[in-house]
C-alpha positions as CSV (number, residue, x, y, z in Angstrom):
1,X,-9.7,-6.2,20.7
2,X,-6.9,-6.6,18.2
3,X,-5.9,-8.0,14.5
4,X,-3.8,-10.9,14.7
5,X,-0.1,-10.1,14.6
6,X,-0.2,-6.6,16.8
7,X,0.7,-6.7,20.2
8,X,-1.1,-5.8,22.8
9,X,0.3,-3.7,25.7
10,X,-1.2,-5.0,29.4
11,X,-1.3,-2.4,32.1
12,X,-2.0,-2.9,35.7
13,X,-4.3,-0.3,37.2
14,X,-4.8,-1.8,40.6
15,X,-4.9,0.7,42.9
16,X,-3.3,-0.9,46.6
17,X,-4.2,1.8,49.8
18,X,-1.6,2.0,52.3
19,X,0.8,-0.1,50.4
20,X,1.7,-1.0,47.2
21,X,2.5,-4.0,44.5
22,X,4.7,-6.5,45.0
23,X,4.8,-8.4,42.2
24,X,3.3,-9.3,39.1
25,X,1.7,-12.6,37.2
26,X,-0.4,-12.3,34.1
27,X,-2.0,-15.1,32.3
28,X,-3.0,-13.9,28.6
29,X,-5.1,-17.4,28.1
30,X,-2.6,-19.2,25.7
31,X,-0.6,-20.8,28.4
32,X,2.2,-17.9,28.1
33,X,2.6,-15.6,31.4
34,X,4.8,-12.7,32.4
35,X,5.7,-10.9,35.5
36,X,6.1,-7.6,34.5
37,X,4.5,-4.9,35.6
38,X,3.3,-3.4,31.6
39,X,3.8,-6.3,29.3
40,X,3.8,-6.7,25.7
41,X,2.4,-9.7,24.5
42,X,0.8,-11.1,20.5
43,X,-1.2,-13.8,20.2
44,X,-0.2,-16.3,17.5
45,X,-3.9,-17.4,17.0
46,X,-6.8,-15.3,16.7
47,X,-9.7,-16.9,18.9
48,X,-11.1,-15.3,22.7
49,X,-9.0,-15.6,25.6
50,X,-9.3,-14.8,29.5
51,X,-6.5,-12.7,30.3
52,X,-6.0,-13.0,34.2
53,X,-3.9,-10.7,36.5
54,X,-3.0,-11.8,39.5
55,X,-0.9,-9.0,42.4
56,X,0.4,-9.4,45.5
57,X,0.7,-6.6,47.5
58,X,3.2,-5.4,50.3
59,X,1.1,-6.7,53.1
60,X,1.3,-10.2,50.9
61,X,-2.1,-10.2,50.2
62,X,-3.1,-11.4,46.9
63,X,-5.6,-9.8,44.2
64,X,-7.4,-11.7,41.2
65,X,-8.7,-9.6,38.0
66,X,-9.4,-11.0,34.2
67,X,-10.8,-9.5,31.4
68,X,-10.7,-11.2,27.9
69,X,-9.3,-10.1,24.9
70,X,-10.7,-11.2,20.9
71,X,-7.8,-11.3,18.6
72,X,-9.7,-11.3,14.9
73,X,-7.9,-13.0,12.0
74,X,-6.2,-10.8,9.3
75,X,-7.4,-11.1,5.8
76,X,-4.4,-12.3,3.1
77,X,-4.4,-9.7,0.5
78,X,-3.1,-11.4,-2.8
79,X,-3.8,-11.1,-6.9
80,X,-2.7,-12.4,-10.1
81,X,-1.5,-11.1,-13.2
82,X,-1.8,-12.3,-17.1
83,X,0.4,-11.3,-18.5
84,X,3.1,-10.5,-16.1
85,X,4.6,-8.4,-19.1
86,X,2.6,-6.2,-21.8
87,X,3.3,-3.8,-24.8
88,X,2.0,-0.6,-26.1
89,X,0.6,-2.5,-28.8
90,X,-1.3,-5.3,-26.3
91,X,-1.2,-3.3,-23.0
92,X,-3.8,-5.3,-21.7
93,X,-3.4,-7.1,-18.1
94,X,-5.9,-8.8,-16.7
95,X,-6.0,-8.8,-12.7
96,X,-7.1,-11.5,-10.8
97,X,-7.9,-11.4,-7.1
98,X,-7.0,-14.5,-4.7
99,X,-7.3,-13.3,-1.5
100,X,-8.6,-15.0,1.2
101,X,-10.8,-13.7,4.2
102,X,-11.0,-9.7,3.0
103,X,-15.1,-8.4,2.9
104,X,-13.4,-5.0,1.0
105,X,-10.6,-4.4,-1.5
106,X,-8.8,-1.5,-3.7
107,X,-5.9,-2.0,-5.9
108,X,-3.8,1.1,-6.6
109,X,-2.9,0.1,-10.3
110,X,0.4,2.0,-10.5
111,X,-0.8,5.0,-12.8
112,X,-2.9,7.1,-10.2
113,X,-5.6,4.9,-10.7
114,X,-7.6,2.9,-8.0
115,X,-10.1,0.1,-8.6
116,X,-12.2,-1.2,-5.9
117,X,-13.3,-4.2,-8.5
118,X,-11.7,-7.7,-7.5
119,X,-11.6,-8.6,-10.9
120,X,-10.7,-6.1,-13.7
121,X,-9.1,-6.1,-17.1
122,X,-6.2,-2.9,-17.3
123,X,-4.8,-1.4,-20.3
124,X,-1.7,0.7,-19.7
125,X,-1.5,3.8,-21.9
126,X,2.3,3.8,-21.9
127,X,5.4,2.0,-21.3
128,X,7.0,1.1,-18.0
129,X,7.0,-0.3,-15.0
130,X,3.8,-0.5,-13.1
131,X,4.0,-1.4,-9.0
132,X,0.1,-2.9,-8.2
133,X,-1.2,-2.8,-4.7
134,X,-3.9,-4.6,-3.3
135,X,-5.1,-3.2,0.2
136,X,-7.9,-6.0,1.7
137,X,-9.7,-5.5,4.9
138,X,-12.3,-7.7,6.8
139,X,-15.1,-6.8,9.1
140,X,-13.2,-6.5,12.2
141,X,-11.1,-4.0,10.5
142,X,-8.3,-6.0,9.9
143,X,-6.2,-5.5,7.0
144,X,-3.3,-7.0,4.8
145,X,-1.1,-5.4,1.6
146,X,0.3,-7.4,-1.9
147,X,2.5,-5.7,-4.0
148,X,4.0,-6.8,-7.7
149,X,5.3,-4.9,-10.6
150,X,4.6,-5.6,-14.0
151,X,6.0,-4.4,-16.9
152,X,4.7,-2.9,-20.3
153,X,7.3,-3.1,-23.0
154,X,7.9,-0.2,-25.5
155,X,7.5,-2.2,-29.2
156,X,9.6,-0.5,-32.1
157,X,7.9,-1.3,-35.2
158,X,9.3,-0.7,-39.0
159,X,7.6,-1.1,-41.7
160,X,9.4,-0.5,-44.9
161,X,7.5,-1.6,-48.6
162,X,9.3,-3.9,-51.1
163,X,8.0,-1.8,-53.8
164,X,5.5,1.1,-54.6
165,X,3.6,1.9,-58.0
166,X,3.3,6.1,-58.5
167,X,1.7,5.5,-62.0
168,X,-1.7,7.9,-60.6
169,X,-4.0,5.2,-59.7
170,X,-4.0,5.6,-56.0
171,X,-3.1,1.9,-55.0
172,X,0.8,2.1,-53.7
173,X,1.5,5.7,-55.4
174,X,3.7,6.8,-52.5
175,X,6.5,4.7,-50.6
176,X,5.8,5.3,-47.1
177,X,8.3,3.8,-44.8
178,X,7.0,3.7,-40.8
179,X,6.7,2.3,-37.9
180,X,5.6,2.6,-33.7
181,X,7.9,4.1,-31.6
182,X,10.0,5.1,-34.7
183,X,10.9,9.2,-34.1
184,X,13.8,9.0,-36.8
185,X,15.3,6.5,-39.5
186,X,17.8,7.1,-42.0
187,X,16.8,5.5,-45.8
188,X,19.3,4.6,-49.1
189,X,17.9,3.3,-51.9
190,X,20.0,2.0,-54.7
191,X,19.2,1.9,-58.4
């Protein structure tokens, strides 16, 4: 049994007294052969198929085996993003999953956290770039990967007042220039 995509690796364990084997003719059951002894061969469709070896020995005598082999169907791992882009003042990304075929999912969200929800709404604490992976796997134990990056923006805010009142009252007594993401700023002021 295989997931569609690997190949599989035929051996021959015939076992020929007093002689040997002459030659080779496998039939993996999608109308492709080989004569090789050990072939490689992937399936481009995932179904059941009769796999038939046929030898012929030294003595010319020919020998029929088959077995069949179930190639499962991969799951396709993918997920959406809004917004693709975020700040530290809206970090929030909401992940959507589309994939199609998986029973199980985890995403790694890019900051050493994991989420096994296919749904989920992710705030970023900081800045930066952030590479999501979604690992999806079916029943058969079959499994597919979808990466993307987003980004969350670093916002410099400055907020300087027009005016300020320091008459006591405690409405606009100080001026109090600031801001986000502000570590220094150099002020005139001008009578």
């Amino acid at each position: 049994n295989v997931c569609l995509g690997d190949p599989i690796e035929f051996v021959d364990k015939s076992i020929v007294p007093s002689s040997s084997v002459k030659t080779h003719l496998w039939q993996f059951g999608d109308n492709d052969t080989s004569m090789l002894k050990q072939p490689k061969h992937t399936y481009l469709l995932s179904d059941t198929f009769n796999v038939k070896l046929r030898i012929t020995t030294g003595y010319n005598c020919d020998y029929d085996a088959s077995d069949k082999v179930v190639v499962y169907p991969v799951p396709v791992a993918s997920f959406k993003t809004d917004p693709d882009q975020g700040t530290i003042v809206n970090p929030e990304i909401q992940i959507t999953d589309l994939s199609m075929g998986a029973d199980t999912l985890i995403y790694d969200l890019g900051d050493g956290k994991y989420s096994m929800m296919r749904n989920l709404v992710k705030n970023y604490p900081d800045s930066g770039l952030f590479t999501l992976r979604q690992t999806v796997w079916n029943i058969c134990g079959c499994r597919d990967t979808f990466i993307k990056t987003i980004t969350i923006r670093y916002l410099y805010v400055f907020n300087a007042p027009t005016a300020f009142s320091p008459n006591g009252d405690g409405i606009n007594d100080f001026y109090a220039p600031g801001g986000i993401g502000i570590k220094y700023y150099e002020m005139n002021i001008f009578n």
